[in-house]
C-alpha positions, 0 to 999 in steps of 0.5 A: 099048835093046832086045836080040832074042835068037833061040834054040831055047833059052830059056836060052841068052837068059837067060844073054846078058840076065845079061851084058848087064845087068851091064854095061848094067843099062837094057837089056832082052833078049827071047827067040824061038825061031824067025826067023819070031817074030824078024821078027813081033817085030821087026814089032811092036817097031821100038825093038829096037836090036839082034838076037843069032841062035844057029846050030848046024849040023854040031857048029859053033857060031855067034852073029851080032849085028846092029845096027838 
């Protein structure tokens, strides 16, 4: 199974890879940081099961998970 993550920083996705594959160690995680590449992406890689999207606006934070 594959896992977008979509993050102005790159950290924030390997910080989600090492949680995911503690659990889930087949699971794969990718990072971009922008939606645009996200959809360019999703586009290319259809087997992604899954989308984490990291929003920050006005001091709040926010991850959104969707699921193909």
């Amino acid at each position: 199974m594959k896992i977008l993550h979509i993050a102005p920083d790159r950290n924030a996705a390997l910080v989600t890879e090492g949680v995911v594959r503690a659990m889930a160690p087949a699971v794969t995680v990718s990072w971009v940081d922008t939606p645009a590449a996200a959809l360019r992406r999703l586009h290319d890689e259809a087997e992604t099961a899954a989308v984490v999207l990291e929003a920050a606006r006005r001091g709040l934070e926010a991850d959104l998970v969707l699921v193909r």
